[in-house]
C-alpha positions in Angstrom: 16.4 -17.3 16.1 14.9 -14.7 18.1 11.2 -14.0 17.4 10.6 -11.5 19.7 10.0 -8.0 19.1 12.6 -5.3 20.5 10.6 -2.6 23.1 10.5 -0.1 20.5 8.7 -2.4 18.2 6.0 -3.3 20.9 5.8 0.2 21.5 5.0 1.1 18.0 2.3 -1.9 18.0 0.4 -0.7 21.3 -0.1 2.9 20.3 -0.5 2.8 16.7 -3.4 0.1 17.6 -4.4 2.8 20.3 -4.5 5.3 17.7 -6.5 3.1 15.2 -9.3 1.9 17.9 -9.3 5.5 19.0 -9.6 8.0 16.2 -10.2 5.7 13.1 -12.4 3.3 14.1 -15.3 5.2 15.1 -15.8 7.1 12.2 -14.1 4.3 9.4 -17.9 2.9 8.2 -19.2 6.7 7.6 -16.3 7.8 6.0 -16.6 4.2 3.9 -20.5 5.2 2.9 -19.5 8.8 2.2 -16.5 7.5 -0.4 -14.8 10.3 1.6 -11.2 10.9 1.9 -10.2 11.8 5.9 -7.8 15.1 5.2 -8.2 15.4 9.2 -7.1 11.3 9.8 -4.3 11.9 7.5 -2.4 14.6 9.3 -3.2 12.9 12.2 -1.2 9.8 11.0 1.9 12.4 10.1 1.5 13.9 13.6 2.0 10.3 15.3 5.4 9.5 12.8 3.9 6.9 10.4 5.3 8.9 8.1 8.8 8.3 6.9 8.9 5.8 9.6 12.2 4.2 7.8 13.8 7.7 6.2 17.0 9.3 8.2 15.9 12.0 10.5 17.7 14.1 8.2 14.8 14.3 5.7 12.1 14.7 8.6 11.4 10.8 8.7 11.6 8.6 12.0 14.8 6.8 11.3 13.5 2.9 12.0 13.7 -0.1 10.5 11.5 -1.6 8.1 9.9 -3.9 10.9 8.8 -1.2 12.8 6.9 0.6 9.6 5.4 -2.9 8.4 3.9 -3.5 12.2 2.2 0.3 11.8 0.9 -0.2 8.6 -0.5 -4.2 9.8 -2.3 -1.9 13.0 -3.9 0.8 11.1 -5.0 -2.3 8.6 -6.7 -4.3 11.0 -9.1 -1.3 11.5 -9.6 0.2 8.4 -8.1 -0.7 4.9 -8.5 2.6 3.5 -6.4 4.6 5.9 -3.8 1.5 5.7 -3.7 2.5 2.3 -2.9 5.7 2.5 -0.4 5.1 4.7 1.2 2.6 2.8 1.1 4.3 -0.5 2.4 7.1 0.6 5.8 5.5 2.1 6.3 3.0 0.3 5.6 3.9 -3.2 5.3 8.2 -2.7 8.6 8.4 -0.4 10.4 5.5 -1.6 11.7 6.6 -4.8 12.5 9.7 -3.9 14.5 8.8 -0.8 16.3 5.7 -3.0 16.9 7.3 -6.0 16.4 11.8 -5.7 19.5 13.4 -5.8 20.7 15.6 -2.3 18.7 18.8 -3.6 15.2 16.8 -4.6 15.3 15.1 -1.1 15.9 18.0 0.7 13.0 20.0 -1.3 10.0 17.1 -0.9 11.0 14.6 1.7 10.8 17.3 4.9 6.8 17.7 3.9 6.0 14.4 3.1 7.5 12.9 6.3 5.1 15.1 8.6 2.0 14.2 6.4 1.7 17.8 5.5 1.5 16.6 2.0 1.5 13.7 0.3 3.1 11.8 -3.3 2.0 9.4 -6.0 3.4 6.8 -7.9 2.6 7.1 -11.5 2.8 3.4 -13.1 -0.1 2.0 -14.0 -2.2 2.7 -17.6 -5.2 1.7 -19.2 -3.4 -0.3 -21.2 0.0 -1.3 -19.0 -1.2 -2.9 -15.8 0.9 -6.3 -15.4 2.8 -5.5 -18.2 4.2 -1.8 -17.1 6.8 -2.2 -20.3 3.4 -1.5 -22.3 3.4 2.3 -20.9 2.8 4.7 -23.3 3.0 7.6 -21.6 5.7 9.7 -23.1 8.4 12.5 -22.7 10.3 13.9 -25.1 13.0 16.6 -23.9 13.1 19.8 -25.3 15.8 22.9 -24.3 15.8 22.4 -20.5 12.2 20.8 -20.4 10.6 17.2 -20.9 6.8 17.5 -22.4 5.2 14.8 -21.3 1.8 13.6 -23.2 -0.1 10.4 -21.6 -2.2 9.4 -18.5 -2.0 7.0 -15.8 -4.9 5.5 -14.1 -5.8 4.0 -10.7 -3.2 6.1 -8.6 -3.3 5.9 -4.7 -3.0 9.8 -3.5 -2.8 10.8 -6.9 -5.8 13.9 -6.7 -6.2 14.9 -3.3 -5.7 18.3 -2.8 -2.7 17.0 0.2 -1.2 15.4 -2.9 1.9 17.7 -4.6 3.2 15.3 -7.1 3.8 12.1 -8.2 6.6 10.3 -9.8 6.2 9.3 -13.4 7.3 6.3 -15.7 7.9 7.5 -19.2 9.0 6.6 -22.2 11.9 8.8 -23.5 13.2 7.0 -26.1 12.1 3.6 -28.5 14.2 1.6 -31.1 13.1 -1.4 -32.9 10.6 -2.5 -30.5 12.3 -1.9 -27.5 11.6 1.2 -25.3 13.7 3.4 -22.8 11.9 4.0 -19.5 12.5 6.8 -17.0 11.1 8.7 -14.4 10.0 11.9 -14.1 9.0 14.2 -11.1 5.6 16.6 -11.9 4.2 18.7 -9.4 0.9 19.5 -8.6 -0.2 22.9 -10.4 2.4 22.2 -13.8 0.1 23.2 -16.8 -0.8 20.7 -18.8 -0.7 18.7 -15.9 -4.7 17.4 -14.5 -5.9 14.9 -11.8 -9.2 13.5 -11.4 -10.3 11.6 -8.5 -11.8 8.3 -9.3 -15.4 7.3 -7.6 -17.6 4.3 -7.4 -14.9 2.1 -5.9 -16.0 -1.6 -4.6 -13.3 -1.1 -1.8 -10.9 1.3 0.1 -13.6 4.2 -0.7 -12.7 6.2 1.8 -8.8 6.6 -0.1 -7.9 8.7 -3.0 -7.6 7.3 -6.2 -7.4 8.9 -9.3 -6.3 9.2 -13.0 -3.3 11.8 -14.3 -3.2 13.1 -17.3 -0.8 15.0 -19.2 -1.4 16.7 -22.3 2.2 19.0 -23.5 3.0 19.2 -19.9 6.0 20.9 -20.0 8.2 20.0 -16.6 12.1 21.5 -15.8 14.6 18.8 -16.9 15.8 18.5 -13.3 12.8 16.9 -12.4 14.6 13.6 -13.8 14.4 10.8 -11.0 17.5 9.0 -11.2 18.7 8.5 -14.4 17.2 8.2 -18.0 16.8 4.6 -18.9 16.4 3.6 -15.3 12.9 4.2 -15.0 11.8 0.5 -15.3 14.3 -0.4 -12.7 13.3 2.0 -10.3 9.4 1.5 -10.5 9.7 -2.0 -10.3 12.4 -2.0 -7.3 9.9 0.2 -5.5 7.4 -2.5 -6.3 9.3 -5.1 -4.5 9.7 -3.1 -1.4 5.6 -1.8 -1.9 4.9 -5.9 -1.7 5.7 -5.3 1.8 3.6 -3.4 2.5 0.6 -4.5 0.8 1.1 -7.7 2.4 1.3 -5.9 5.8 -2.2 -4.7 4.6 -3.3 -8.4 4.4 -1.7 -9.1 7.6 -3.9 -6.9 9.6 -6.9 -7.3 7.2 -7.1 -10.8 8.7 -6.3 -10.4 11.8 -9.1 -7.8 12.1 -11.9 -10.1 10.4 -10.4 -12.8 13.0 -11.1 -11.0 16.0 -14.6 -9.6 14.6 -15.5 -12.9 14.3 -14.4 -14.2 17.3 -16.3 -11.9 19.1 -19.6 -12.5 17.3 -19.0 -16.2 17.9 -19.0 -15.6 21.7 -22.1 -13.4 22.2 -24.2 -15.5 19.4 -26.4 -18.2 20.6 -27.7 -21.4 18.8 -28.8 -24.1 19.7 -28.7 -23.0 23.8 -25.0 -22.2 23.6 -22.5 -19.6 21.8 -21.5 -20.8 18.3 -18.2 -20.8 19.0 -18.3 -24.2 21.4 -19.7 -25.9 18.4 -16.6 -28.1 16.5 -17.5 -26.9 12.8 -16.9 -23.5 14.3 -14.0 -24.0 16.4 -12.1 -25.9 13.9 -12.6 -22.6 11.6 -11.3 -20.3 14.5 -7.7 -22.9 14.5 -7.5 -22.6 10.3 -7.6 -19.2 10.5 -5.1 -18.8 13.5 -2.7 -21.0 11.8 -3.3 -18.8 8.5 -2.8 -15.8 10.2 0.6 -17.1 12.1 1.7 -18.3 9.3 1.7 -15.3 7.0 3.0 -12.8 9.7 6.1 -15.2 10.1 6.7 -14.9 6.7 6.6 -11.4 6.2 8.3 -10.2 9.5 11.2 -12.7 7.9 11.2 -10.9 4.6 11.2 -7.9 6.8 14.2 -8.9 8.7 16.1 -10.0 5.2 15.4 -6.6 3.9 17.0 -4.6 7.2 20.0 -7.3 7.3 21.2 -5.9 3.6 20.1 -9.2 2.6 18.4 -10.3 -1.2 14.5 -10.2 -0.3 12.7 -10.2 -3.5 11.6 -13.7 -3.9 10.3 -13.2 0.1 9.0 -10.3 -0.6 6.4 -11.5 -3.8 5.5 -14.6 -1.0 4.6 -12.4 1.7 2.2 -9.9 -0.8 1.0 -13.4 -2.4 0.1 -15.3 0.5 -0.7 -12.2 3.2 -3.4 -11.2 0.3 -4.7 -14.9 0.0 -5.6 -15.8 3.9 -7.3 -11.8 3.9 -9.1 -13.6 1.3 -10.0 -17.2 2.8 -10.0 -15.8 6.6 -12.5 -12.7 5.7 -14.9 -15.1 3.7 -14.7 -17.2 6.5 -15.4 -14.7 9.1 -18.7 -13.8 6.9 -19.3 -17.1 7.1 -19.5 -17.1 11.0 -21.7 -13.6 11.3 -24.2 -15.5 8.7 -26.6 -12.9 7.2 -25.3 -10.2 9.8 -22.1 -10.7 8.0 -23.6 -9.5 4.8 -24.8 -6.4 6.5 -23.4 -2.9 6.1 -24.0 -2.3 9.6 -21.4 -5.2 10.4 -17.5 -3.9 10.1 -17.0 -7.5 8.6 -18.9 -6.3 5.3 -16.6 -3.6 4.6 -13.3 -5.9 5.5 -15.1 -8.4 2.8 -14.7 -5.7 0.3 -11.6 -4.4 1.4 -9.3 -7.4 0.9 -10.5 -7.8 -2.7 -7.7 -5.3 -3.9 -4.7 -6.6 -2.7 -4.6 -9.8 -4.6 -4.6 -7.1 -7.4 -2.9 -4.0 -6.3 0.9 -3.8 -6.8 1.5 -6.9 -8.7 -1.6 -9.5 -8.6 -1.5 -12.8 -7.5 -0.3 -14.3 -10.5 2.2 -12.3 -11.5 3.7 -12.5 -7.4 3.4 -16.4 -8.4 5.7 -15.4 -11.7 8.2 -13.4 -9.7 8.7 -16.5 -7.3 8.7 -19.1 -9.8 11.6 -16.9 -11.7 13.8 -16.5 -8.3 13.0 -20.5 -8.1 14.1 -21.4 -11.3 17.5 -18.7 -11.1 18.8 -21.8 -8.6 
């Protein structure tokens, strides 16, 4: 087994964590407080590549493997969780269906703009009533002549309102017998009447990201805005979803190893007791949990990586990685609190806005429990 990482994967490590310390950073707590959305950041993220990091040059993307996009999206993470989300959203769950599952002519139409981070996508899953259970969507589109009408909403949608956003991808249902519904997706572009976004505020964590609600009331789109096939809607959200774990737990990843080193640092400079906390045991003996944590989680997930490049099965690895990467952003951020004391509970302290920022991602994409139900199924199946 080789662990280490090839020269352009080092590469992509040093000046994405450049990047992050250098044009994030300084501005990540105001933009936090302000609940404000970085349009600047953004298209300074396309401008570096981490855009379409694993899509064929063809479609304007960077042509990588998924290693190399996972280590990005851990970098910009262990800054700032709201531009990690952005980032993440928008490849894994704006790009990825499109690229997977868009015929020739819808690739060559969105994938060019959304590569450069000249625009960006959403992925239209979640309800008010359908969040674990996405077979509960109500949303609906019936076709009529050469259009589907689509009436329905969706709600919490990462780059779902921003004016950078030109569409999203949408799970529908087309069709219900007996109980049983037909899913299938549905490509609606910003501006299609009938078609309104509104940007969700008073967010505990990743404020500074879009969020938003769609609706759709007789939102007439072109019937060759269908995404695949019709009936392969649930199959295509939830594939995305597995490959969206990824990321989220890369998001984990870096959340961790950010609170790690903020604590670290606060350790060494504060004095009790005539010497720096960190040479006390109780302290120390934190610093090793959370090292062993943190090397423990990016093992697994660089190995679910690695299954997911070879062409090998990495779904089970997959629901592990966003399970446990979102649990140690849990334990190691609450721990790193714990170090800073009441400094820790500060706004003024980075570790305060971490706190807050982990909370989502042992709910985003598939909570905690229902990663637990995904691996306990891919258990059982042997």
């Amino acid at each position: 087994m080789d662990f280490e990482l090839s020269e352009i994967q080092q590469m992509i490590r040093d000046t994405v964590r450049d990047f992050a310390e250098r044009e994030i950073k300084p501005i990540a707590h105001e933009l936090d407080e302000k609940a404000e959305f970085s349009t600047d950041l953004t298209k300074k993220m396309g401008e570096l590549g981490l855009f379409g990091m694993y899509i064929p040059e063809k479609y304007g993307g960077q042509g990588m493997d998924t290693l190399s996009y996972i280590i990005a999206v851990e970098e910009i993470a262990r800054v700032d969780g709201s531009q990690a989300a952005t980032l993440a959203a928008h490849n894994s769950l704006g790009i990825g269906p499109l690229y997977y599952y868009g015929n020739e002519e819808q690739k060559m139409k969105y994938l060019p703009q959304l590569c450069t981070g000249e625009a960006l996508w959403g992925f239209g899953l979640t309800e008010a009533d359908a969040g674990s259970d996405s077979r509960a969507s109500k949303t609906k589109a019936i076709p009529k002549g050469d259009e589907w009408v689509i009436d329905g909403s969706k709600i919490f949608i990462t780059n779902g309102s921003h004016e950078m956003s030109i569409g999203s991808t949408v799970q529908c249902v087309t069709a219900e017998k007996d109980g049983r519904k037909e899913f299938t997706t549905i490509i609606v572009e910003k501006g299609t009447p009938g078609f309104k976004r509104v940007s969700m505020h008073g967010k505990m964590m990743w404020r500074a990201s879009d969020t938003a609600e769609l609706y759709f009331d007789d939102c007439h789109v072109p019937k060759e805005n269908l995404l695949g096939s019709v009936g392969e809607g649930s199959h295509i959200m939830l594939s995305t979803l597995d490959s969206g774990r990824l990321s989220i737990a890369a998001m984990g990843l870096g959340c961790a190893q950010g609170a790690f080193e903020m604590a670290l640092q606060y350790a060494k400079e504060r004095k009790q007791f005539g010497k720096a906390i960190v040479k006390f045991q109780v302290i120390a003996f934190k610093f090793a949990d959370m090292a062993t944590k943190i090397e423990l989680a990016r093992n697994l997930l660089y190995k679910a990586c690695w299954l997911k490049d070879a062409g090998k099965p990495f779904g089970k690895e997959a629901a592990m990685s966003k399970l446990y990467c979102s649990e140690i952003a849990k334990e190691v951020t609450d721990e790193a609190v714990q170090i800073h004391g009441g400094y820790g509970l500060m706004k003024d302290y980075d570790i305060e806005r971490f706190y807050r920022d982990q909370r989502l991602l042992q709910i985003g994409e598939g909570t905690s429990e229902i990663q637990r139900l995904v691996i306990a199924r891919h258990v059982d199946a042997k």
